[in-house]
Structures are given as structure tokens and as C-alpha cells.
C-alpha positions as CSV (number, residue, x, y, z in Angstrom):
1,X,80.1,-106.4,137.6
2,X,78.9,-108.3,140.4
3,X,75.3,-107.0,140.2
4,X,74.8,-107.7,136.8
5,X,76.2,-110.9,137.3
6,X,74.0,-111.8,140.3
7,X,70.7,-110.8,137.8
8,X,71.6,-112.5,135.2
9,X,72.0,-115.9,137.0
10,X,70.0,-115.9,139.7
11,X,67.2,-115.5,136.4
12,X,68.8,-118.4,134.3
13,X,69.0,-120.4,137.2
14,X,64.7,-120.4,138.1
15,X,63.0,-123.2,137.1
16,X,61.2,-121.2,135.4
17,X,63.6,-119.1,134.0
18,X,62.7,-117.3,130.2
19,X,66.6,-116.4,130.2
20,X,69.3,-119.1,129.9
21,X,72.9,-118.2,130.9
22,X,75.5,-121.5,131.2
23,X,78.2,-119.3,132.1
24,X,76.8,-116.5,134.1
25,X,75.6,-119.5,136.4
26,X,79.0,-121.1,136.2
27,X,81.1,-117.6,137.0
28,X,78.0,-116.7,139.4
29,X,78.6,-120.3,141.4
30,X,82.2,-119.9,141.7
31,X,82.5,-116.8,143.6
32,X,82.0,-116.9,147.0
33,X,79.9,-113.8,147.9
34,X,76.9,-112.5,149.6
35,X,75.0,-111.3,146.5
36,X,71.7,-111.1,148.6
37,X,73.1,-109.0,150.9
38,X,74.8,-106.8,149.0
39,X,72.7,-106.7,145.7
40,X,69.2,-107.7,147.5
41,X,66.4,-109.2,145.2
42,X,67.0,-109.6,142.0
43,X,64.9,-108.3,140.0
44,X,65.5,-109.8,136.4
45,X,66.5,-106.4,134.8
46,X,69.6,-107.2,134.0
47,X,68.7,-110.6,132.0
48,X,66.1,-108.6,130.4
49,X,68.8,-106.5,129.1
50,X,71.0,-109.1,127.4
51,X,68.3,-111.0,126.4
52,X,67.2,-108.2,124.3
53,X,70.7,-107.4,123.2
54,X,71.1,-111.4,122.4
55,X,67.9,-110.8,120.4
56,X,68.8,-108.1,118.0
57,X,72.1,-109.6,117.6
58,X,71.4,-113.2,116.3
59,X,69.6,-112.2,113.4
60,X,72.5,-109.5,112.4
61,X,74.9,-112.3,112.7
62,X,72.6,-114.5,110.6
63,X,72.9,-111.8,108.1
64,X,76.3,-110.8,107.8
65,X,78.2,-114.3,108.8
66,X,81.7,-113.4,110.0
67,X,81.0,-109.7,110.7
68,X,83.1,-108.3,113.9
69,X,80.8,-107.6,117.7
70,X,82.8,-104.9,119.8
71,X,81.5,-105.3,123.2
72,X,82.3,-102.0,124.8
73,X,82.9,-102.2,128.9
74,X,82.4,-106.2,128.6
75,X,82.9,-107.1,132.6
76,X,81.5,-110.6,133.4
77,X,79.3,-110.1,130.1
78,X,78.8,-113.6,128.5
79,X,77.2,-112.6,125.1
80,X,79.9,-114.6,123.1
81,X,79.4,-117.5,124.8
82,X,75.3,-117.2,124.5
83,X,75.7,-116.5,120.8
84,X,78.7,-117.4,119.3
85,X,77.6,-119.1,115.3
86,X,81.4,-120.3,115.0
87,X,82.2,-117.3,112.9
88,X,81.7,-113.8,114.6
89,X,84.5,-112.1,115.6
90,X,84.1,-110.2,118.9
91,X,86.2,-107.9,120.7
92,X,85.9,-107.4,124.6
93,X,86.9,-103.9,125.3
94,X,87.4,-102.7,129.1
95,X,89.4,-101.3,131.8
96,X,92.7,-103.0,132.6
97,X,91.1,-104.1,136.1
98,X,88.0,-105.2,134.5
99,X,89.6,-107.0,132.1
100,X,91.7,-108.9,134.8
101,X,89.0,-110.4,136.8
102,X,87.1,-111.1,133.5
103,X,89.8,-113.3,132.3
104,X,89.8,-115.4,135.7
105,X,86.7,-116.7,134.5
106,X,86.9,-116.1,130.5
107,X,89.6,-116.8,128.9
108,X,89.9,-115.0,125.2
109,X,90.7,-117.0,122.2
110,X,91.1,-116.6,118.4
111,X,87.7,-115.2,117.6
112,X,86.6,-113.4,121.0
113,X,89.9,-111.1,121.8
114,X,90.0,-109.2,124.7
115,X,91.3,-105.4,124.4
116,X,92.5,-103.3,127.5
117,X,91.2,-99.8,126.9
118,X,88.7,-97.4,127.9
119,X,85.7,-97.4,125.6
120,X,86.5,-93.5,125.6
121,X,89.9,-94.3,124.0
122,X,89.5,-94.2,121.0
123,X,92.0,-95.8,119.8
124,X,90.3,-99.6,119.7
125,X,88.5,-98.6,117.0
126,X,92.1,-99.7,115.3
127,X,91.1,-103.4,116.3
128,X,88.2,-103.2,114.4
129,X,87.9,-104.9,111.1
130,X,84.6,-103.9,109.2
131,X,84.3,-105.3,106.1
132,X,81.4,-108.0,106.7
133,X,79.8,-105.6,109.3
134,X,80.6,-104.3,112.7
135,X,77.7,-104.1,115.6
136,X,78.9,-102.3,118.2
137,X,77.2,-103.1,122.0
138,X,77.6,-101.1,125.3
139,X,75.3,-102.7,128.0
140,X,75.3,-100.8,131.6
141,X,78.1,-98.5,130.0
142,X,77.1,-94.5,128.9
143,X,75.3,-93.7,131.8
144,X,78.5,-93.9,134.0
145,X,80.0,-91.1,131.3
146,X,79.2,-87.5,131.2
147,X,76.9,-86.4,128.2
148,X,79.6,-84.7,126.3
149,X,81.5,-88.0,126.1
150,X,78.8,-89.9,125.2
151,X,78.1,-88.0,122.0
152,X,81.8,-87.5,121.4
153,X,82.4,-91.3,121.0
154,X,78.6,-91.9,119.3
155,X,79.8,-89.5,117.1
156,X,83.2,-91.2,116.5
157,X,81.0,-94.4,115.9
158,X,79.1,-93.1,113.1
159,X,81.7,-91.7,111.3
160,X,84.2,-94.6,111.1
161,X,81.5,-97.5,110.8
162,X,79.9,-96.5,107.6
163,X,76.5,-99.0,107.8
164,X,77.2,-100.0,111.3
165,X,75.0,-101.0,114.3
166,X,75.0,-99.4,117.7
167,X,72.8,-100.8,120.7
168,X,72.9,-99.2,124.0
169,X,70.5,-98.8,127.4
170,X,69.3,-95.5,128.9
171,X,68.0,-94.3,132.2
172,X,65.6,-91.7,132.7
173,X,66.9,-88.1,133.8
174,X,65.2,-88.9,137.4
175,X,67.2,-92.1,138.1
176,X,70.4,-90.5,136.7
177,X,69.7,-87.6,139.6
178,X,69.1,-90.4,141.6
179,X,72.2,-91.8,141.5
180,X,74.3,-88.8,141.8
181,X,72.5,-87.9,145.3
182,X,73.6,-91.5,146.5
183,X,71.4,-94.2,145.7
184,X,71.6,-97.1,148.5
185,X,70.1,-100.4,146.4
186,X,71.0,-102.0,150.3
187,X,72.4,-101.0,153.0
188,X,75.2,-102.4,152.2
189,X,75.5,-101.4,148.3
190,X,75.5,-98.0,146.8
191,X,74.9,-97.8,143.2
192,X,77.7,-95.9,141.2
193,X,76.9,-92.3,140.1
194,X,75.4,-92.2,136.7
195,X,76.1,-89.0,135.4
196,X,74.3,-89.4,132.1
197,X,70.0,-89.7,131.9
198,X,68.1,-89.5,128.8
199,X,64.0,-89.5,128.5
200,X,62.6,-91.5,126.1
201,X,61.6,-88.8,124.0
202,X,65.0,-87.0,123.8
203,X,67.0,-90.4,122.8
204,X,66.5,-89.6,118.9
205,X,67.3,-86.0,118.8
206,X,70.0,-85.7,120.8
207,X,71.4,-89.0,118.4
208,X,71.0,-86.6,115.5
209,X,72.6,-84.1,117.0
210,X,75.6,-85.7,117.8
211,X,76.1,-86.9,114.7
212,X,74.9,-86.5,110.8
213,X,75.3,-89.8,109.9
214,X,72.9,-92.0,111.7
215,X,70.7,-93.5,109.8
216,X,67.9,-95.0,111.8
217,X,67.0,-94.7,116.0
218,X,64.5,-97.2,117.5
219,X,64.5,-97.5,121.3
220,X,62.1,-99.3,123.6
221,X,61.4,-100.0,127.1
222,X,62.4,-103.1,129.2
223,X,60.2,-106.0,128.4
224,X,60.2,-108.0,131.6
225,X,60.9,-107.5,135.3
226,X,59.6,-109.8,138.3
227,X,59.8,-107.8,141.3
228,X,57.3,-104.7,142.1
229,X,57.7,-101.9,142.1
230,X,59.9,-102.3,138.6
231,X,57.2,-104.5,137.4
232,X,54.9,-101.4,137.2
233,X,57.1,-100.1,134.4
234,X,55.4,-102.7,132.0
235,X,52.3,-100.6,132.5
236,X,53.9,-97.0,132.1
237,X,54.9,-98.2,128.8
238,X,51.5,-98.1,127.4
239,X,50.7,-94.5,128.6
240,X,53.0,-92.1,126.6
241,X,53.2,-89.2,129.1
242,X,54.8,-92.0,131.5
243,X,56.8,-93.9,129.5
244,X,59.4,-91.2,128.8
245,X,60.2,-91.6,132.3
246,X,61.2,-95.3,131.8
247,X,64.7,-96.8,130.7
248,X,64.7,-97.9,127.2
249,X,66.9,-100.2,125.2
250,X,68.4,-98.4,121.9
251,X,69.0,-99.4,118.4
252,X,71.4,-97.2,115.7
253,X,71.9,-98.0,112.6
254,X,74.7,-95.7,111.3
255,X,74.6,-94.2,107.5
256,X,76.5,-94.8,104.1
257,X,78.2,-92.1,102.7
């Protein structure tokens, strides 16, 4: 929570930031830790990832005004507060300890509820009120699950919100194998396993797979990052044989039966 956090604001608080974050800076300020230590340089990827998230999402809001946003494993996320219109309704589902240092910081209210559960629980799904549209978003969240659970709740997605949106991110297989041998970002942070890595070219099939009723899969890579050697993924994205190797940024639009 606390390296996504440190991204995120560190980027909206540049001068010449292209990603603005009010509360990120505000939650960022108030906690007194050693993010450069810990986290090192940030490297922007993280505000790159909401900001394309916040990007997709404004224009769904814009067409289905008071449609429902279930933020799946929410942590320090601000995405409400960056694009709240005055009539989405948004649920914040995580982990009962995630949940309790989020609302130090983020207090819920009537239209942005906050739901203690494990996204893998199926049972928020409940909370869900879908009749002007539901966009479901899970930033930094199915690479930390095995494969099998992935597609078992995908799956449970597609089949419960008929004309729904999914958006997720994805890390290559390498970086996945990566993690699970111990990454060290510093030496004094080690990057949780992530169990689950997906090549580019594999996102759509294994979507299908999972499921008969999606609709549509678009996926691209990160657009921005300011430190090398991440920066060097802008260019792999142009040369296809490399740019399966890259994470990518997914969009699901689920079918009507």
C-alpha cells in the first residue's frame, strides 16, 4: 500500500507532474516514513496505472450517470476522490486490515462504501447494484492470486454482470518468476510474491477460456515511466516479439445474454 502510495505522490507532487493526486499527496504527507529508503526511486509506474484506469473510467461514468465502481483490493487507492461526478456509486472492497488503515485516512460515506472482504469472497458481489452499469477495477491485485483463482472470480464476473466492465494490470511470466525467487526493490524492501504472470499475447485467450461470456479484451502497455531502465519498455512496445514481455493494462467488456 505504501509503495503505490509513495508513486503516486511523489509524481503528483513534481512540478512538472502529468498526474494530479490531492489526496495521495495529503495521505502520502501524513505518514511519517522513509519511502526512499524503503521503496527507492520512484519511478512513476504506479501513477501511470491510475491514470489510465482514471481515463477509461470518466467517460464510462459520463455514459451511464449513477452506475456502481467496485474497486476490488482498494488500499490507499484514491480513484473516488480523483473522479467522483456527484453520482457514481463505488464500493471499496478489501481485507479487514487493509480496510482499517484505509479508513484512518478515508473515511466512507453514502456514495463510496467501504466493504471488508476478500475480493476472492464472493460474496460482495451481493453489494452490487447493477442496473445503470457496474465497472469493476482491480489495480495491483490478480497477480498476488494463483491463476486458478483469477479465472474462477473473472469467471464469476462475467456471469453475474451481464454488459459489465472489467479493468485489471498484468505482469509478464518473467517478473511473476521474479518475484517468487525474492525480488529485493532495496535492500530494505522485498516485493511480495506474485504468483500469477500473463504475456501479452496470452491475456485474450486465456479470458475466453475462463469464461463464455466476454464480450470484448483490449489490453495495452504502460504509457509513461521516468526512470531507466523501465523507461526502455516505451520502446519494446513498438517491436512485437518484445512487447509480450511487458506489463499491460486490460480492458473487459462482459456479454449480454
Amino acid at each position: 500500500m505504501l509503495w503505490t502510495l509513495h508513486n503516486r505522490a511523489t509524481e503528483s507532487l513534481r512540478p512538472d507532474a502529468w498526474f494530479r493526486d490531492p489526496e495521495a499527496e495529503r495521505i502520502f504527507q501524513s505518514i511519517e516514513f522513509n519511502y526512499r529508503a524503503h521503496f527507492g526511486r520512484p519511478d512513476s509506474s504506479h501513477a501511470t496505472r491510475s491514470q489510465m484506469f482514471d481515463e477509461a473510467l470518466r467517460p464510462w461514468l459520463a455514459a451511464h450517470p449513477g452506475g456502481m465502481v467496485v474497486e476490488l483490493g482498494c488500499g490507499l487507492e484514491t480513484q473516488f476522490q480523483r473522479c467522483d461526478d456527484g453520482r457514481v456509486r463505488w464500493l471499496c472492497v478489501d481485507v479487514p486490515d487493509a480496510i482499517a488503515v484505509r479508513e484512518r485516512y478515508l473515511a466512507p460515506s453514502e456514495r463510496c462504501r467501504h466493504i471488508v472482504r476478500s475480493a476472492l469472497d464472493l460474496s460482495w458481489m451481493d453489494e452490487v447494484e447493477a442496473s445503470k452499469g457496474v465497472f469493476v477495477t482491480a489495480q495491483g491485485l490478480f497477480m498476488y492470486f494463483p491463476e486458478d483463482e483469477v479465472g474462477r472470480l473473472v469467471s464469476a464476473m462475467a456471469k453475474r454482470f451481464e454488459g459489465g466492465e472489467l479493468m485489471f494490470d498484468t505482469i509478464p511470466r518473467w517478473f511473476s518468476r521474479k518475484t517468487m525467487d525474492g525480488f529485493d526493490v532495496t535492500r530494505h524492501y522485498r516485493a511480495p510474491p506474485m504468483p500469477w504472470g500473463i504475456n501479452r499475447d496470452e491475456i485474450e485467450a486465456a479470458l475466453r477460456a475462463w469464461s463464455p461470456h466476454i464480450a470484448s479484451v483490449q489490453h495495452e502497455p504502460y504509457r509513461r515511466f521516468r526512470t531507466f531502465p523501465a523507461r526502455l519498455g516505451l520502446w519494446m512496445a513498438h517491436i512485437p516479439p518484445l512487447a509480450k514481455f511487458l506489463p499491460a493494462i486490460v480492458r473487459v467488456r462482459f456479454a449480454r445474454e
